[in-house]
C-alpha positions as CSV (number, residue, x, y, z in Angstrom):
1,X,38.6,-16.7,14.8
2,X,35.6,-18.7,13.5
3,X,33.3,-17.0,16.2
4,X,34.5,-13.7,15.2
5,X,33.7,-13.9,11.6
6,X,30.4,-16.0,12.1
7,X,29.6,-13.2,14.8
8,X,30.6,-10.4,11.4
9,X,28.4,-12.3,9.0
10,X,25.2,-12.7,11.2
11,X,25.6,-8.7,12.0
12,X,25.8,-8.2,8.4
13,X,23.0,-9.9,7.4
14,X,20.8,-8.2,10.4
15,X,21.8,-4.8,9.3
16,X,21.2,-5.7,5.9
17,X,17.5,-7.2,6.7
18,X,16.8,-4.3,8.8
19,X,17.6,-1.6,6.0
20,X,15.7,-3.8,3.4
21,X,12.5,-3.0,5.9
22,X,12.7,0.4,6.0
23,X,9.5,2.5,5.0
24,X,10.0,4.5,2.0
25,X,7.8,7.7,1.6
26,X,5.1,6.9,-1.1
27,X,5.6,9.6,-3.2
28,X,9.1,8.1,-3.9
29,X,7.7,4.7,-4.7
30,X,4.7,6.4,-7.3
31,X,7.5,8.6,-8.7
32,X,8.9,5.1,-10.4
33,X,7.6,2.2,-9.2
34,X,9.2,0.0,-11.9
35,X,12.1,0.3,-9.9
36,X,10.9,-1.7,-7.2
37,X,9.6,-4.1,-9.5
38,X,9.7,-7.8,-8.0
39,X,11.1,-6.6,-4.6
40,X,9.8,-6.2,-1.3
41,X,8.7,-2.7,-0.1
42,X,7.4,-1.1,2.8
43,X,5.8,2.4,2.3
44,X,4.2,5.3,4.5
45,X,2.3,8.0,4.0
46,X,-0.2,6.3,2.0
47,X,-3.9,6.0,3.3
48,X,-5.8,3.3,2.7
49,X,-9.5,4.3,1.2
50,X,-12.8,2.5,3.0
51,X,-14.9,0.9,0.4
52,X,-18.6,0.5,-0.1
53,X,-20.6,-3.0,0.5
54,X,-19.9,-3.2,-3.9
55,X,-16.2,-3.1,-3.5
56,X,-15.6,0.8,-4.8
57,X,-14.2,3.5,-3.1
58,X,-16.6,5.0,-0.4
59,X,-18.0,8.8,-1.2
60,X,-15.3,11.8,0.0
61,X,-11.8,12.2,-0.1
62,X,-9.2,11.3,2.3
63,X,-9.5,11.2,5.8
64,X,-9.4,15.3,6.8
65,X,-10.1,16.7,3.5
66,X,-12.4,19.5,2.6
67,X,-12.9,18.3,-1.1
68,X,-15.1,14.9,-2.0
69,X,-17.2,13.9,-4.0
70,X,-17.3,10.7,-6.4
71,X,-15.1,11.8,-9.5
72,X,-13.2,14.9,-7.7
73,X,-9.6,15.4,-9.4
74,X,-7.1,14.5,-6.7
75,X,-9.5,12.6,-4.6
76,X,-9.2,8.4,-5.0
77,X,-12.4,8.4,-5.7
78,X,-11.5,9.1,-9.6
79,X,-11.7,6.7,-11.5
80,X,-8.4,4.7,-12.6
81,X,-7.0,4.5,-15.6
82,X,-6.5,0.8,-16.2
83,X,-8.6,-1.3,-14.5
84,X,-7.5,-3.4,-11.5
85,X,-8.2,-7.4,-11.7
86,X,-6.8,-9.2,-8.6
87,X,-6.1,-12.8,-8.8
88,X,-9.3,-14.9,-7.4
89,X,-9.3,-15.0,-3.6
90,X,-7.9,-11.3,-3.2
91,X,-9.6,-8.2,-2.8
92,X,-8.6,-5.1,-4.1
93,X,-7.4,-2.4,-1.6
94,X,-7.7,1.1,-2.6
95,X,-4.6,3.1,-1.7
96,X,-4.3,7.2,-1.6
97,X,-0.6,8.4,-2.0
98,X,-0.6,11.6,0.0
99,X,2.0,12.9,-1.8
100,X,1.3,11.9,-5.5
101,X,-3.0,12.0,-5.6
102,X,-2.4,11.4,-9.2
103,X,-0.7,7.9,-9.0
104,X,-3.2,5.1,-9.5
105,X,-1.7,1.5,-8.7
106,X,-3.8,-2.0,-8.7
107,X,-3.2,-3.2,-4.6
108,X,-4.8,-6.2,-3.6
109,X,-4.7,-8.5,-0.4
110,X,-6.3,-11.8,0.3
111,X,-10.1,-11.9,1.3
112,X,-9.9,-12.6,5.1
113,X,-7.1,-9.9,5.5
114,X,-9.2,-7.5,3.3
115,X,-12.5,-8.1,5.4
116,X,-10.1,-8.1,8.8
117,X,-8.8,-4.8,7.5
118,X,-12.3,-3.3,6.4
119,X,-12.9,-4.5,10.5
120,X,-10.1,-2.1,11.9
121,X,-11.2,0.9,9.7
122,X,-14.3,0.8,10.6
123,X,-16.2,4.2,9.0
124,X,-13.2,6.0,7.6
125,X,-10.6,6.3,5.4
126,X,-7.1,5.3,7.7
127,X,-3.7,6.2,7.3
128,X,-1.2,2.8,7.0
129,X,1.8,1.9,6.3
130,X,2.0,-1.1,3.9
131,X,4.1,-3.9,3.0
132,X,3.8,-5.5,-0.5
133,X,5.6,-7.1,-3.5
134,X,4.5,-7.2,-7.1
135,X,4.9,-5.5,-10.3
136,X,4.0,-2.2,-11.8
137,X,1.9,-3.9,-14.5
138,X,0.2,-6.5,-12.9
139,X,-0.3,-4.9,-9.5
140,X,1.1,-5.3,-6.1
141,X,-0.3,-8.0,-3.4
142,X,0.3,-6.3,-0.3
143,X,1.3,-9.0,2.8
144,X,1.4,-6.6,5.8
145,X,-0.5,-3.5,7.0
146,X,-0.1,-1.3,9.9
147,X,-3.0,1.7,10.5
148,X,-2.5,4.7,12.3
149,X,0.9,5.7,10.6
């Protein structure tokens, strides 16, 4: 009987870990990301935007758009409402909701995974799914990437 239940409880708490992980569309996080406030979420369809050598986003929209240009509505090249200070030793990440253009979020990630990162994109902007837990007023450090999603 022991086994059995021990068995029951390791099941349920694989099941449970496994549906914690699952990758929310970003449009539902930017549609209230208070909600998620403290926890730790995985989004797609998100693209992650190459910066220049100064740390701003690079010139042009995302990767297969028509429209660019620095300051373009809908583009995240536009600049942000509230500015984005990450905590020293991070690097902010620039993210592009597919789904929501309009949502602007501060996304940062430590230096050596920011410069790793910058490394895989290499020229262009790169679609990813990311991992990351903060708060929707003091921004969101993200721990895990994955391009090509």
């Amino acid at each position: 009987m022991k086994k059995l239940t021990l068995l029951f409880a390791v099941a349920f708490a694989v099941v449970g870990s496994a549906m914690a992980q699952m990758a929310i569309p970003g449009e539902v996080f930017a549609g209230n990301p208070s909600r998620f406030n403290g926890r730790k979420v995985t989004i797609k369809n998100v693209e992650v935007v190459k910066t220049d050598a100064h740390g701003g986003p690079s010139i042009g929209g995302p990767a297969g758009s028509l429209t660019g240009g620095p300051g373009a509505v809908g583009t995240p090249s536009a600049p942000a409402t509230h500015p984005c200070r990450p905590p020293r030793g991070f690097s902010e990440v620039s993210v592009f909701f597919k789904g929501a253009p309009d949502f602007k979020g501060c996304f940062f990630m430590a230096d050596n995974m920011k410069q790793q990162l910058d490394r895989e994109m290499g020229h262009e902007n790169a679609p990813a799914q990311l991992t990351f837990r903060g708060d929707s007023r003091t921004g969101y450090n993200v721990s895990f990437y994955r391009l090509g999603m």
